[in-house]
C-alpha positions as a Markdown table, in Angstrom:
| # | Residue | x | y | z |
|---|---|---|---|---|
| 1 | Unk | 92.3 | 210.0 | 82.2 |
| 2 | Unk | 88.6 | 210.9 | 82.1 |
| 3 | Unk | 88.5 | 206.9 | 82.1 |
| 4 | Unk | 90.0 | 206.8 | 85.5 |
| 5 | Unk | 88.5 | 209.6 | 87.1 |
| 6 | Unk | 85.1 | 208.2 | 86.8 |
| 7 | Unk | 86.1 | 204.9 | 87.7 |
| 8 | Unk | 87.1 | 206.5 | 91.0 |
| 9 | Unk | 84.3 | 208.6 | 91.2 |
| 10 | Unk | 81.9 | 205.5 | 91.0 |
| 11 | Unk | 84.1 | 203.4 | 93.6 |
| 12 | Unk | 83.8 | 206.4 | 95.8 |
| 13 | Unk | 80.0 | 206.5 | 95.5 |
| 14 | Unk | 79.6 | 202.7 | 96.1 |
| 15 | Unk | 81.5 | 201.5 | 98.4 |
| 16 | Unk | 82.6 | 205.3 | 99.8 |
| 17 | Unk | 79.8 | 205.7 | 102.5 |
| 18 | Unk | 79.9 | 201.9 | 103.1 |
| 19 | Unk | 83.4 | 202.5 | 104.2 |
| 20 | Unk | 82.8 | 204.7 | 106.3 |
| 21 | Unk | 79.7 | 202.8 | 108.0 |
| 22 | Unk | 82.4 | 199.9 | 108.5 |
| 23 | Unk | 84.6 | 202.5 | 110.4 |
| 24 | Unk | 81.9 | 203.9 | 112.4 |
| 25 | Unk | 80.5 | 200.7 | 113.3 |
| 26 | Unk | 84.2 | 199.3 | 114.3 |
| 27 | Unk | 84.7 | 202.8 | 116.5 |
| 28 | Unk | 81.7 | 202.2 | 118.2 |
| 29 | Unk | 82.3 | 198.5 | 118.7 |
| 30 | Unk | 85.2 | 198.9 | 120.2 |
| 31 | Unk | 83.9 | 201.2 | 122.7 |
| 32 | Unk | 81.0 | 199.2 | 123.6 |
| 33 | Unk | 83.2 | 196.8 | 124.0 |
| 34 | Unk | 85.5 | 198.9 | 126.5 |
| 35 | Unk | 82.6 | 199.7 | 128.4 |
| 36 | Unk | 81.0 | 196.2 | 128.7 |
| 37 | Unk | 84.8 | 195.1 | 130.4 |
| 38 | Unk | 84.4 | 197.9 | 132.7 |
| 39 | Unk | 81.0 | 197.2 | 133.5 |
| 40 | Unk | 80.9 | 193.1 | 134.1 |
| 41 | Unk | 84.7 | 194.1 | 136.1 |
| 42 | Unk | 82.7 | 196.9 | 138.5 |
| 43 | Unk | 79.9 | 194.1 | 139.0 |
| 44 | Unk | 82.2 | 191.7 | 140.1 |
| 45 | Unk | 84.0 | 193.2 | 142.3 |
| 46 | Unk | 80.6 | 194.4 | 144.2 |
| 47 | Unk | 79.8 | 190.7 | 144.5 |
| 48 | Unk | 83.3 | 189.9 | 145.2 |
| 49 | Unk | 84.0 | 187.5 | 142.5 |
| 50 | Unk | 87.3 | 186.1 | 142.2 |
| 51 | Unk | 90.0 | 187.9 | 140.7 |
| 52 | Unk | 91.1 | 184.7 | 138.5 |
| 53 | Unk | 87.4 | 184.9 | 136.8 |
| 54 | Unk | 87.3 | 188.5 | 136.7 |
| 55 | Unk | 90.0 | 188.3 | 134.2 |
| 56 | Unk | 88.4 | 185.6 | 132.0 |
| 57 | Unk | 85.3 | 187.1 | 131.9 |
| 58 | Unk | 86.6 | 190.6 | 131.4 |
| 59 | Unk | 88.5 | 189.1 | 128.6 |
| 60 | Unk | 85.5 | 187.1 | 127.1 |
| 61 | Unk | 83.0 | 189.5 | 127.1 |
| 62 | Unk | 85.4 | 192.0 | 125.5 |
| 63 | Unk | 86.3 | 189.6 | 122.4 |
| 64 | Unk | 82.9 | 188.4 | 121.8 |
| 65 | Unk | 81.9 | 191.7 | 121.0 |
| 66 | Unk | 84.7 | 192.5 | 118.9 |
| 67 | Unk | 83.8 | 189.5 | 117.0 |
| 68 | Unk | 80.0 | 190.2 | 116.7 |
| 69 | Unk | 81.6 | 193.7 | 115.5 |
| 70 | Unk | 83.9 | 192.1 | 112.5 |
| 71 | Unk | 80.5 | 190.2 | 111.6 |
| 72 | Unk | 78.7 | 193.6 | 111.3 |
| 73 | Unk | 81.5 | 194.9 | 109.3 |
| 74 | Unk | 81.9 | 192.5 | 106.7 |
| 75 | Unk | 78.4 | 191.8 | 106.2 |
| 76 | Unk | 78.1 | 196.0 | 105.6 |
| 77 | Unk | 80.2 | 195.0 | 102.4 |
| 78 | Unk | 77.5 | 192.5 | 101.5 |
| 79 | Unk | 79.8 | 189.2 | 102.6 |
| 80 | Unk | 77.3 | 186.7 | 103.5 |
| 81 | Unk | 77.9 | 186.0 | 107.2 |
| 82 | Unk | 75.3 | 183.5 | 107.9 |
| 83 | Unk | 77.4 | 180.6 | 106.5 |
| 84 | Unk | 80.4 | 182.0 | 108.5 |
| 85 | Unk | 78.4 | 181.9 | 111.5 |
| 86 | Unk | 77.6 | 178.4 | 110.6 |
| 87 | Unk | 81.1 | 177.3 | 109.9 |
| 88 | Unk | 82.0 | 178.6 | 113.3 |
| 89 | Unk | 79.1 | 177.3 | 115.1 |
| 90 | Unk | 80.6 | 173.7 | 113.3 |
| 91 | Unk | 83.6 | 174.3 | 114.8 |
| 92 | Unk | 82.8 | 175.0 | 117.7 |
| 93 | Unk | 80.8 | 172.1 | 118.6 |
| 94 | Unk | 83.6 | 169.7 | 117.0 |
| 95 | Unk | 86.1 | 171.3 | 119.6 |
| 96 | Unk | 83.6 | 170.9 | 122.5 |
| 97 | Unk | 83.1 | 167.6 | 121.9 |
| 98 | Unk | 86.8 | 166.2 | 121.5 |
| 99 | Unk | 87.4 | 168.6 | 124.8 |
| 100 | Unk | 84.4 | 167.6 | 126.9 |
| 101 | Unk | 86.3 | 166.6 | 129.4 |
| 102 | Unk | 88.3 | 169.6 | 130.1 |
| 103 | Unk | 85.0 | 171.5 | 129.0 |
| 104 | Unk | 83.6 | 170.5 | 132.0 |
| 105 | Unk | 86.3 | 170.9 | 134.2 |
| 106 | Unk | 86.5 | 174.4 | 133.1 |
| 107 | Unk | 82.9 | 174.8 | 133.4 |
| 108 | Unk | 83.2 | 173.5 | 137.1 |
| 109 | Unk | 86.3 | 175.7 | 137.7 |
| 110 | Unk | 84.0 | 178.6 | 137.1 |
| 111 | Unk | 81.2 | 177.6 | 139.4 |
| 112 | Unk | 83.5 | 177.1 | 142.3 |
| 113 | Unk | 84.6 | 180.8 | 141.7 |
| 114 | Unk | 81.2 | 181.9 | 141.6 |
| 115 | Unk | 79.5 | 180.1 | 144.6 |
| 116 | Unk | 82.8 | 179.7 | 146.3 |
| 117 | Unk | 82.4 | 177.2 | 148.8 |
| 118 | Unk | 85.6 | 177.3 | 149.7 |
| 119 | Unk | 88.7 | 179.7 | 149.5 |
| 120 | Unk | 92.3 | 179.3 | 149.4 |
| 121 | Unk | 93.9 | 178.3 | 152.7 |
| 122 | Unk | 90.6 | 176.7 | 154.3 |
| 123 | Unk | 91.2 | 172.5 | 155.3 |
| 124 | Unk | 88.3 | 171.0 | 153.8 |
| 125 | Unk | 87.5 | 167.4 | 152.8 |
| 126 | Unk | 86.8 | 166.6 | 149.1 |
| 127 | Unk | 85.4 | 163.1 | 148.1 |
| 128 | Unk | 87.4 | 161.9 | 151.1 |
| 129 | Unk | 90.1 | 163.6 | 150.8 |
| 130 | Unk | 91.3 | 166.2 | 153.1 |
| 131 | Unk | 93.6 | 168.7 | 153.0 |
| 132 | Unk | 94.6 | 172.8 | 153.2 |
| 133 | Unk | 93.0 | 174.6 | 149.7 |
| 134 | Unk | 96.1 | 176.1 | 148.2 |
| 135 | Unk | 95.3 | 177.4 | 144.5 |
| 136 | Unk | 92.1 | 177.3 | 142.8 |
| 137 | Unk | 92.6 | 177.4 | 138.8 |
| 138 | Unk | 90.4 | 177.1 | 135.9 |
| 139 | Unk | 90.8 | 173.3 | 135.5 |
| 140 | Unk | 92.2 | 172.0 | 138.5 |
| 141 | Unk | 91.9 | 172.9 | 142.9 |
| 142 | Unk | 95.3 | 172.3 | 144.5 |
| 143 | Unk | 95.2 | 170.4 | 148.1 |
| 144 | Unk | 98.3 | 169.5 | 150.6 |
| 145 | Unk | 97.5 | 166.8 | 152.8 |
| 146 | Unk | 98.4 | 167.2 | 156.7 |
| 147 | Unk | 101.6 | 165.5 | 155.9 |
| 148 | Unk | 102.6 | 168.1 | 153.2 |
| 149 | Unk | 101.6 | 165.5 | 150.0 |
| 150 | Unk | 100.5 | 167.8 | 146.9 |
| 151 | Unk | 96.9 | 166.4 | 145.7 |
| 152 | Unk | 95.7 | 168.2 | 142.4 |
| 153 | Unk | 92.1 | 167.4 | 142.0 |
| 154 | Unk | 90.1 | 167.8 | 138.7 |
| 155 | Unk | 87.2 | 171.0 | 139.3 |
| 156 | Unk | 84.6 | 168.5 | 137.9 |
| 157 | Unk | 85.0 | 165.9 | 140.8 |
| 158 | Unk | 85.9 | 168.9 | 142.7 |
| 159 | Unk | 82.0 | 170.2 | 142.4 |
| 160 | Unk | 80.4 | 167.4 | 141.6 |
| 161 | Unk | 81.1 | 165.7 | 145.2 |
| 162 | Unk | 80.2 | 166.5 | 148.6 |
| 163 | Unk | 82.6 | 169.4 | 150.1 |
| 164 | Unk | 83.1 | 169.4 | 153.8 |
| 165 | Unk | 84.7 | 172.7 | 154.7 |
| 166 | Unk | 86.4 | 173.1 | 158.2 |
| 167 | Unk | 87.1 | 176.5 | 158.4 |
| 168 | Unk | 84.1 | 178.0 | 157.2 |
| 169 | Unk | 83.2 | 178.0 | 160.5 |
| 170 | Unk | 84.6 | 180.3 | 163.5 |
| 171 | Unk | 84.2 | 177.6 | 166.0 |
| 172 | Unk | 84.4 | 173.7 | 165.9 |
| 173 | Unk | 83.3 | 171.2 | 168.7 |
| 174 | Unk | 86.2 | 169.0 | 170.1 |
| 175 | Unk | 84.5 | 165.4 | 170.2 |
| 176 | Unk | 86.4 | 162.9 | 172.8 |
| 177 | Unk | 85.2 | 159.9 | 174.0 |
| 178 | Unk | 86.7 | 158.8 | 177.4 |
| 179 | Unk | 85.9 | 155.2 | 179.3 |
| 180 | Unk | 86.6 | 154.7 | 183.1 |
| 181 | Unk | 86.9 | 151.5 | 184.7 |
| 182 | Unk | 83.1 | 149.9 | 186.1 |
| 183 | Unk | 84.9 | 150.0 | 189.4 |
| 184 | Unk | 85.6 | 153.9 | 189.4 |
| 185 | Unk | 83.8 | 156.9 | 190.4 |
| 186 | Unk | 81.5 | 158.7 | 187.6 |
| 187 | Unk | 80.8 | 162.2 | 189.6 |
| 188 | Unk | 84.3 | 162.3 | 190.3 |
| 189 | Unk | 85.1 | 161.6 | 186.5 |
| 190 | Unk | 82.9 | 163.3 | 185.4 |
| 191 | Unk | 84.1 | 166.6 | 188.2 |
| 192 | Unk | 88.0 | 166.3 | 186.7 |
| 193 | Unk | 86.9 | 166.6 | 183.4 |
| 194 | Unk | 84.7 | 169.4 | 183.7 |
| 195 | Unk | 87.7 | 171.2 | 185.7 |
| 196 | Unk | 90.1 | 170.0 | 183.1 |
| 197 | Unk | 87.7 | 172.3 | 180.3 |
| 198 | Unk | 86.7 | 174.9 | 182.7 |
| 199 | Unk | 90.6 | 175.7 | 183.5 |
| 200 | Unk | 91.4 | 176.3 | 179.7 |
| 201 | Unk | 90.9 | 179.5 | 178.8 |
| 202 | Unk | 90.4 | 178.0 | 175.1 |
| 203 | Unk | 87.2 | 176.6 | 175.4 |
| 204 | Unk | 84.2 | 178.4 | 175.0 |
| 205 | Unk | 82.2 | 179.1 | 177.5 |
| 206 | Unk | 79.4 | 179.5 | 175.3 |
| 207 | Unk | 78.5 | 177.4 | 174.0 |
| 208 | Unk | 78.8 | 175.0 | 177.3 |
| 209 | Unk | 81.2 | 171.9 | 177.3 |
| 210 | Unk | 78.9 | 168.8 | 177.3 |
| 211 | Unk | 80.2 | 166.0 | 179.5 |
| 212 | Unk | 77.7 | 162.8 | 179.9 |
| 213 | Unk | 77.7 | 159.1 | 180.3 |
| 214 | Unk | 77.2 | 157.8 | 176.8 |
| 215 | Unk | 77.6 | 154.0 | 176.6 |
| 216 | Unk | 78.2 | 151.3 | 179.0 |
| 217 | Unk | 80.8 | 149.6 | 177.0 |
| 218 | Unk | 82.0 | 145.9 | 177.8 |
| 219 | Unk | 84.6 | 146.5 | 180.0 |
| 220 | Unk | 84.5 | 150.5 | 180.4 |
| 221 | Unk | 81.9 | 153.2 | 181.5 |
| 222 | Unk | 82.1 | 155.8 | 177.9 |
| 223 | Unk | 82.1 | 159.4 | 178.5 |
| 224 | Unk | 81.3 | 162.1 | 175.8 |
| 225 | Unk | 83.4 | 165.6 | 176.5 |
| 226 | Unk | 82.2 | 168.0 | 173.7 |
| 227 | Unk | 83.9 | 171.3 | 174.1 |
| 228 | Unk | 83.8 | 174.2 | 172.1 |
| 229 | Unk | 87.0 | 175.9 | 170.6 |
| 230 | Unk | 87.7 | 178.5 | 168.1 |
| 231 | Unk | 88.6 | 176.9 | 164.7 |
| 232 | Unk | 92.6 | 177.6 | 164.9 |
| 233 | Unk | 92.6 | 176.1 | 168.5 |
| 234 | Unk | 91.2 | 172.4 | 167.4 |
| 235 | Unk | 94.4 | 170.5 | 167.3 |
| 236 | Unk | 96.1 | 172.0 | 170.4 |
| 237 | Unk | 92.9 | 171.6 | 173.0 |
| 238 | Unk | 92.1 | 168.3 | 171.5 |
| 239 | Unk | 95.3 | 166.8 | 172.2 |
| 240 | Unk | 96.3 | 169.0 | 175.7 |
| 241 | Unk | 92.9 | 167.9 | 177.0 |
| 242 | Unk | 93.4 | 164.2 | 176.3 |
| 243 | Unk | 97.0 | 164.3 | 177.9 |
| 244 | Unk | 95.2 | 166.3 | 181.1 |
| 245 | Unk | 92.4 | 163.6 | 181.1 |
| 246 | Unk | 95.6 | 161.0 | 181.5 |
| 247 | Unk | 97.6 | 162.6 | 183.8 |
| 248 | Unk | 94.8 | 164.0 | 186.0 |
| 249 | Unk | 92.9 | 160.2 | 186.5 |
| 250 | Unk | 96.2 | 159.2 | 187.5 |
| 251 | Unk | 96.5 | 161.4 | 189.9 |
| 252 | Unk | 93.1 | 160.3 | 191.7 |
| 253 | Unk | 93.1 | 156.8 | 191.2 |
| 254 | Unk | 90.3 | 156.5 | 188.3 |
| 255 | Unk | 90.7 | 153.4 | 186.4 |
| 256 | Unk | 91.5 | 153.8 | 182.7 |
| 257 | Unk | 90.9 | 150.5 | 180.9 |
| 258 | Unk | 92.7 | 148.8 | 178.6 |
| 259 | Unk | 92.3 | 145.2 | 176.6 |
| 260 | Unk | 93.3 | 142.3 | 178.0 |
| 261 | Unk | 93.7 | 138.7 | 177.3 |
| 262 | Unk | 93.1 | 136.0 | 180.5 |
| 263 | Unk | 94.5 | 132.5 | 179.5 |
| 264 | Unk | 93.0 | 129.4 | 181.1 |
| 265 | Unk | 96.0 | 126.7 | 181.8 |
| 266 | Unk | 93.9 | 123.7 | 180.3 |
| 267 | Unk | 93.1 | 120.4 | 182.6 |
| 268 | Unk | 95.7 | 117.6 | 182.0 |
């Protein structure tokens, strides 16, 4: 019994206060580790950072500690930790590269979350193509196309191609290009369109539409009409402006023209 008692006595003296560093070291970890959530959370949301890498971050910042706090722990009882950190350091660069791929796509997902140049429900243009921004997820941005076709587009060609984003922008320019006949009136092209601009209340008055001659084409006199609308009234101003243009040179008499082919009845 005396046998025991000691035996207990000495266990208690060796690895006693080391037990209790272990448990003060795994308190305190895990408390750092709340606090460090809290913290990279609070800075987020100042900068306005994505709720979708909020959570990853939160959740990586939290277990990385807890790890580095396991690592204290055991190397407190004298377990060599070095070649553990090794082993996972191994490992981790074996599943990097096998994944480097979807690595990277990751790695882009979180850039485009960071820097943002585009949000959900903007139209933007990616590599050439275009379409209305509806999910942005760790691996992958989620387009539909005008015509309601579902384009899923990998974050590292996502980031690593030019982005042209149309409603980043309050206002757009409407660009039309209209040709008269050489026989017709410019001024008096030139007067009906700017009426046609100045009438809808849609256009901006500032800044001012730009009407001018821009090319004497082959068989018609180019006009440029650049208005200026507010982003959500592109569409509708581009294409009730062009009807206008029709029905209102109609109405006066100016020439529109068109292509046509003369045929030459050959000498017998």
């Amino acid at each position: 019994m005396e046998n025991v008692t000691q035996t207990l006595i000495d266990f208690a003296t060796t690895y006693g206060l080391k037990v209790l560093g272990a448990i003060l070291i795994l308190i305190i970890g895990r408390i750092v580790a709340g606090w460090a959530r809290k913290l990279v959370v609070r800075l987020m949301k100042k900068s306005a950072v994505d709720k979708a890498i909020q959570g990853f971050v939160r959740g990586l910042v939290y277990y990385l500690i807890i790890i580095f706090t396991w690592i204290a722990v055991l190397n407190k009882f004298g377990v060599e930790t070095a070649s553990l950190v090794a082993v996972l350091g191994m490992a981790g660069f074996a599943v990097g590269f096998a994944l480097q791929g979807s690595l990277s796509n990751f790695a882009a997902g979180i850039m485009l979350l960071i820097f943002r140049p585009f949000k959900i429900g903007d139209y933007v243009d990616i590599a050439g193509t275009s379409g209305t921004v509806k999910d942005l997820q760790l691996f992958v941005t989620i387009m539909n196309t005008p015509d309601n076709i579902r384009i899923i587009v990998p974050n590292g060609q996502v980031f690593g191609s030019i982005i042209k984003n149309y409603s980043a922008e309050n206002t757009r320019r409407v660009d039309l290009v209209v040709g008269i006949g050489y026989g017709s009136d410019i001024k008096k092209a030139e007067k009906v369109m700017r009426d046609i601009v100045t009438a809808d209340s849609r256009v901006l008055k500032d800044p001012e539409p730009q009407i001018a001659v821009a090319e004497l084409a082959d068989s018609s006199v180019n006009f440029v009409l650049r208005p200026w609308v507010k982003k959500e009234d592109y569409w509708a101003v581009k294409f009730d402006v062009t009807e206008k243009i029709k029905e209102r040179f109609d109405a006066e008499g100016i020439e529109i023209p068109f292509p046509q082919m003369v045929m030459h009845k050959g000498e017998a």
